[in-house]
N, C-alpha and C positions, 0 to 999 in steps of 0.2 A: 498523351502518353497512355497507350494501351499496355497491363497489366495481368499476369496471370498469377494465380497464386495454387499449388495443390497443399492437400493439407489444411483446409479452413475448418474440416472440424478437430484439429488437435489445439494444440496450448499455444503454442507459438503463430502458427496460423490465424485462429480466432482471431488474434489480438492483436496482428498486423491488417487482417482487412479491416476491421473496425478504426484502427489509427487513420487508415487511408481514409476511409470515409470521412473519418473526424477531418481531413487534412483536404480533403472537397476532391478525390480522385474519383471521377466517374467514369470512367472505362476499368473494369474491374472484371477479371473473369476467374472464376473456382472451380478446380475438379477433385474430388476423392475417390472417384471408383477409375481406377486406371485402365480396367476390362472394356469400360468404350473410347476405341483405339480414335475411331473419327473423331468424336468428341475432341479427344487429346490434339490429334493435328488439327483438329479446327481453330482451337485455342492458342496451339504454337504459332501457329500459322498468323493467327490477327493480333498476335502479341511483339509488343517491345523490349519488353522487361519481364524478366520470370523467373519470379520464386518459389524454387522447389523445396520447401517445406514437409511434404509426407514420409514419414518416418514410423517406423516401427523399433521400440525399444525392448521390449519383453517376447521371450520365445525360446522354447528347448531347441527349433528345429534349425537347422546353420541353411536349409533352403528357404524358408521365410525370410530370416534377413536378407540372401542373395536378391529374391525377388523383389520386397518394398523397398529396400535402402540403396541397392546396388542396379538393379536391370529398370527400375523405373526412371534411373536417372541419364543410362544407354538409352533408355529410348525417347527420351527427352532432347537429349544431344543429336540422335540419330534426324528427328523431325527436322531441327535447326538447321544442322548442316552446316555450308557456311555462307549463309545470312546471317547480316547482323545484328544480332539482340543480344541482351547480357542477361546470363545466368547467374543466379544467387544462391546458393545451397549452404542447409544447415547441417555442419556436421558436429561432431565432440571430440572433446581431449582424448576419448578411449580410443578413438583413432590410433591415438599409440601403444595401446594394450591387446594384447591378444583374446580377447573377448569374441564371443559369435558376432556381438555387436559392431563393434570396435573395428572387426576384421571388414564389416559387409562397410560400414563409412571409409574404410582408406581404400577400398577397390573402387566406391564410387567418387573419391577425388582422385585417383590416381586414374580413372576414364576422361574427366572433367579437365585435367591436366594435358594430354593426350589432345582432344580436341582443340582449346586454344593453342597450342603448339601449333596441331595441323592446318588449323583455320586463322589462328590472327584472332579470333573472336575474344570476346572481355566473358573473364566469371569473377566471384567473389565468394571462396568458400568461409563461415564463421566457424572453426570449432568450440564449439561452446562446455563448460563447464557447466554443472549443477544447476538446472534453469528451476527460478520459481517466481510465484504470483500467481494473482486471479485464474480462473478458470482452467489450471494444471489437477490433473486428472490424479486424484491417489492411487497410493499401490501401483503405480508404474512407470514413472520415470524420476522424483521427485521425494525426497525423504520429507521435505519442508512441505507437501502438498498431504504427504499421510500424515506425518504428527498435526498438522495446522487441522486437518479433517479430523481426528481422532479424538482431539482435546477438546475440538469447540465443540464437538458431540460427545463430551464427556467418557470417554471412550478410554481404555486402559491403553498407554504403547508399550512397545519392546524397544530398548534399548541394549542389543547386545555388546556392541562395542563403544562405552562411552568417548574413548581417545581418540576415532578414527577419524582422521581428517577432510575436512570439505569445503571446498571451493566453490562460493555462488555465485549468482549470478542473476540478475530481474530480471524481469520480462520488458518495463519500462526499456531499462536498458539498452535490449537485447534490440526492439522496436528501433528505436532511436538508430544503434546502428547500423541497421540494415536500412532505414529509409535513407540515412545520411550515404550511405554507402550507392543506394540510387541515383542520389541528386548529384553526386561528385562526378568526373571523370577521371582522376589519377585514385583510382581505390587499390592496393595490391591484391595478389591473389587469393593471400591468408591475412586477411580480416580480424581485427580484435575485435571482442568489448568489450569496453570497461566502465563503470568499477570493478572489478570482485571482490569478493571478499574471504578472509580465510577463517574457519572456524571448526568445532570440534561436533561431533553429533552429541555427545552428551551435554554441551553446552547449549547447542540448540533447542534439543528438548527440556532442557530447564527456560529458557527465555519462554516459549513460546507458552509452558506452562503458567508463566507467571503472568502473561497475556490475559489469560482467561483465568486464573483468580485476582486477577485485579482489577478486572472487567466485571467482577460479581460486587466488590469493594468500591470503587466509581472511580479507579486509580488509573489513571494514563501514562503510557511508560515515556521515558528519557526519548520524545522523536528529535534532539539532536543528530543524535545517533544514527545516520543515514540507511544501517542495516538493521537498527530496532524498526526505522520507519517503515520500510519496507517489509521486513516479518510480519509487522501489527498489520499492515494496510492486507497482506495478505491473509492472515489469518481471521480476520475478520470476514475478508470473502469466503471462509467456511462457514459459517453461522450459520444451522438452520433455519429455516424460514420463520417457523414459530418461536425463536430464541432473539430478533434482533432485540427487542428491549428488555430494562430490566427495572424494575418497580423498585422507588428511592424509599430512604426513610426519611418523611416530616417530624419534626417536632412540633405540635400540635396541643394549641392552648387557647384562652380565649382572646387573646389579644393577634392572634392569624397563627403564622407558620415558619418556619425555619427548614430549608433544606439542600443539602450539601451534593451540588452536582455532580461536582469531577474535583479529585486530586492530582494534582500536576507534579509531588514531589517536591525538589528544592524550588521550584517555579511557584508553588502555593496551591490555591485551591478557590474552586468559583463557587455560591451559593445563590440562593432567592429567598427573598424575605416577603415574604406576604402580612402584611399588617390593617388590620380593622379601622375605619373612621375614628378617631381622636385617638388613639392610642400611641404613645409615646415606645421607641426600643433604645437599650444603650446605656447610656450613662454609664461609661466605662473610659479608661485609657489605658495606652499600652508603650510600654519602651520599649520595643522595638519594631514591635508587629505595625505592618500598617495594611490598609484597604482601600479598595476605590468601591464608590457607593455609584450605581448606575439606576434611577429611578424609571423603567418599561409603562410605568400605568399609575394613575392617579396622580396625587399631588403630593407633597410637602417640605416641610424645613429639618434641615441636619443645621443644627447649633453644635458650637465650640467653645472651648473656656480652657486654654493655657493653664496649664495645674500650675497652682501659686499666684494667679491673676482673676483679678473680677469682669474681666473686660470677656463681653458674649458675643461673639460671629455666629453670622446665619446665614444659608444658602437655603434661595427657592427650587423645591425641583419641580419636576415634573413630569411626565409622557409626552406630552405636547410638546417638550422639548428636549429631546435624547441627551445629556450633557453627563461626565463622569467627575465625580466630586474628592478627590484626595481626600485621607483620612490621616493625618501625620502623626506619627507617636509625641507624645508627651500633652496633650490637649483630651481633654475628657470631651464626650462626643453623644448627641442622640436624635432617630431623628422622630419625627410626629405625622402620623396623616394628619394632613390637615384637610382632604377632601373630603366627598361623602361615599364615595364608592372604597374596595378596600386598595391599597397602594403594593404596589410591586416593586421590588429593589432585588436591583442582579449586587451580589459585593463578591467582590474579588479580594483575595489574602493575601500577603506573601509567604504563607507557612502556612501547611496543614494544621488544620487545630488539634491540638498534644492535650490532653485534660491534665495531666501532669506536669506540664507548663506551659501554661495556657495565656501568661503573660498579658493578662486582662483585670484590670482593676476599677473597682467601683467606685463611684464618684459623679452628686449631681452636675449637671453642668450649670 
């Protein structure tokens, strides 16, 4: 199946040829300069499938849009003819709005329309709603691409209208539908996809803000949340280059280390324990907190002792044997290198630790 796609350096483009690659399609052909007309029919011409993707969103001038959005996609049709290959064009919701924009996308489905009528041939218009993800370009078609760029470069936004409403839409998504929409043969003409979701811009830029001071804090937000996932995974593709890490705090004594990776919220929170040859941590229980103790490097024993009982359990760990050790509340608990090198312990919580109730009690085992 030969393939053309115009548009591979925009947002949507990008991120479809790279799917295909991902997906093993190696007849793959890309145009962005529409001014080499051969080039173009050459490409019509050895193509099966084509995705007209180039778009122009931003412009005072109402012939700009006529030209990128509108006569590129007449002379796309014009090459076809009627041969049959299926057309795929991305259009948007402003379609229905009287915008320079909006105007130049409904004259180019209303061409689009025109042709399959005359020819029989298959297209599949998407109009798309609020597109965002990776590699969307700020400041131009994308509220969610300037705030996501603005915040993780620290950067002040405007929010002039917090109430106005918005409609998004991934780019995952968007992918998904359009290749599905390839492999199918009963696709209709107007194309959905979905999810969207519906939100407020003032809402937005509080989410995305709290992204990145929780990102400073080692806080991971709610990715149940199928539209948190998607915000975070995108807004982190804004990070500068010299900003992806961020230097933790140790606690730092002579018996090793203590330090608190990520918090997960009501999920809890993960840490690593680094501990020196013979030294003992612990000797603590908790009503209701619990942990799992994961030993990455060295060796030793987590002993247990039932508060109110003399009876002592011991698990061996190790590195040499990746294994996770339950921690159960009501059992006082500690563990020891007992190697000669120093021992590493991943512990996972089910609650952020509160110093205020910390629900940890002291107690040899």
């Amino acid at each position: 199946m030969r393939i053309l796609i115009t548009g591979t350096n925009g947002f949507i483009g990008a991120n479809l040829k790279a799917e295909l690659i991902n997906r093993k399609y190696s007849e793959i052909a890309e145009i962005n300069d529409f001014g080499d007309k051969l080039l173009l029919k050459k490409y019509v011409d050895e193509s099966d499938l084509i995705f007209h993707l180039q778009t122009l969103y931003r412009s005072e001038d109402a012939e700009a849009f006529e030209s990128v959005n509108t006569t590129t996609t007449k002379n796309i049709i014009e090459l076809i003819g009627k041969r049959r290959k299926t057309l795929f064009f991305i259009s948007s919701t402003q379609a229905e709005t009287d915008s320079l924009y909006g105007i130049s996308k409904l004259k180019a489905e209303k061409v689009i329309e025109e042709w399959m009528n005359a020819t029989g041939n298959k297209a599949v218009i998407f109009r798309l709603a609020n597109e965002f993800g990776k590699w969307c370009q700020p400041k131009l078609n994308s509220v969610v691409a300037t705030f996501c760029d603005d915040i993780a470069n620290n950067r002040e936004i405007k929010v002039d209208n917090p109430d106005a409403p918005l409609r998004l839409v991934y780019i995952d998504d968007i992918i998904y539908g359009l290749i599905t929409a390839a492999e199918k043969e009963n696709t209709p003409l107007y194309a959905e996809v979905n999810p969207t979701y519906e939100i407020t811009v003032g809402q937005l830029a509080e989410i995305i803000e709290s992204f990145n001071a929780g990102r400073i804090a080692g806080n991971v937000p709610d990715l149940r949340n199928e539209l948190i996932k998607k915000l975070y995974s995108t807004y982190l593709s804004y990070l500068p280059a010299d900003d992806f890490s961020i230097l933790l705090n140790s606690h730092t004594d002579e018996r090793g280390s203590f330090t608190e990776l990520l918090h997960f919220g009501e999920m809890g929170q993960v840490s690593i324990n680094n501990s020196k040859p013979g030294v003992t941590k612990g000797n603590h229980w908790h009503h209701t907190k619990t942990e799992k103790f994961i030993v990455i490097k060295g060796s030793g024993i987590i002993r247990f002792r039932k508060i109110g009982e003399n009876k002592v359990i011991e698990y061996f760990v190790s590195g040499d044997k990746i294994e996770v050790v339950d921690i159960p509340p009501g059992y006082t608990h500690n563990i020891t290198n007992s190697g000669e090198t120093d021992m590493l312990t991943v512990v996972w919580a089910n609650e952020v630790f509160d110093s205020k109730t910390p629900d940890t009690y002291f107690e040899e085992v």
